[in-house]
N, C-alpha and C positions, 0 to 999 in steps of 0.2 A: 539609674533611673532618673527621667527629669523630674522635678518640683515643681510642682503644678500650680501654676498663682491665677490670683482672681483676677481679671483683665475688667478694666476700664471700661462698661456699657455707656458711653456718656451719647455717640452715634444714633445706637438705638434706641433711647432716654429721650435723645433730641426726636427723633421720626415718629415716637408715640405721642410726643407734645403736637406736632403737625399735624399729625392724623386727628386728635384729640380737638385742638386749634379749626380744624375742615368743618367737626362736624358739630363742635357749639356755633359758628357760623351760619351754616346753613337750616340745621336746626333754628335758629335767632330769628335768622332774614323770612324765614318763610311764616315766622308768628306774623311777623309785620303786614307782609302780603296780605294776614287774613284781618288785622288791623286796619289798616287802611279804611275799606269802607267802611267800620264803626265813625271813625274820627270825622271823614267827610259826612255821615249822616250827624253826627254830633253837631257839627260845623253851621249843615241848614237848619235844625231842630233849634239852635239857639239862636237864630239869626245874627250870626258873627257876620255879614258883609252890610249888615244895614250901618248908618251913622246915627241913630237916633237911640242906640240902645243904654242901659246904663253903665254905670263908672264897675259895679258891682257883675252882670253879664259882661261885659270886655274882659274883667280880671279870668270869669270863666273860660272866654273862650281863648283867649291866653296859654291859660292853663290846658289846655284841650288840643291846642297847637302845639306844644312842650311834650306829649306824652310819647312821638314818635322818635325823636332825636334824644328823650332818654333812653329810651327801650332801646337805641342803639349804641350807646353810652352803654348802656349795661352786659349789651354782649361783646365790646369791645373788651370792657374790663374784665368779663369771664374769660373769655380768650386770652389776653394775656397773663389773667392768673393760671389758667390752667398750663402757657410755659411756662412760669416762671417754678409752680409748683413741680413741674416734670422736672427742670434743672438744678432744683435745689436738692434735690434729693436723692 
């Protein structure tokens, strides 16, 4: 009789990180899509294109300008944790 040994999944480990990887992405990118216009109305509501506004409104809308390129910052990081947790384990 053969002896039957436990084989190596590391292939299909790595294809569930991919698939896993597809769909924090797309899940991510399409919060943004519905992001978007908050931020541009954000943007006229505080008058971020005038020069006369204060030192305090700039810091906000700063900040206001920052919220998109986190939020993608943050699904890059999910994404690579979610390989990194597939191939660790």
């Amino acid at each position: 009789m053969r002896k039957i040994t436990k084989r190596n999944k590391k292939g299909q480990t790595m294809g569930l990180a991919i698939l896993s990887t597809i769909a924090v992405f797309v899940i991510g990118f399409m919060f943004i899509n519905f992001l978007m216009p908050e931020v541009t109305n954000f943007r006229t509501d505080m008058n971020c294109a005038s020069s006369t506004i204060s030192d305090g409104s700039k810091l906000m809308c700063l900040m206001g300008d920052l919220t998109i390129p986190y939020i993608m910052l943050t699904i890059l990081s999910l994404a690579v944790g979610a390989i990194t947790a597939r191939m660790t384990l």
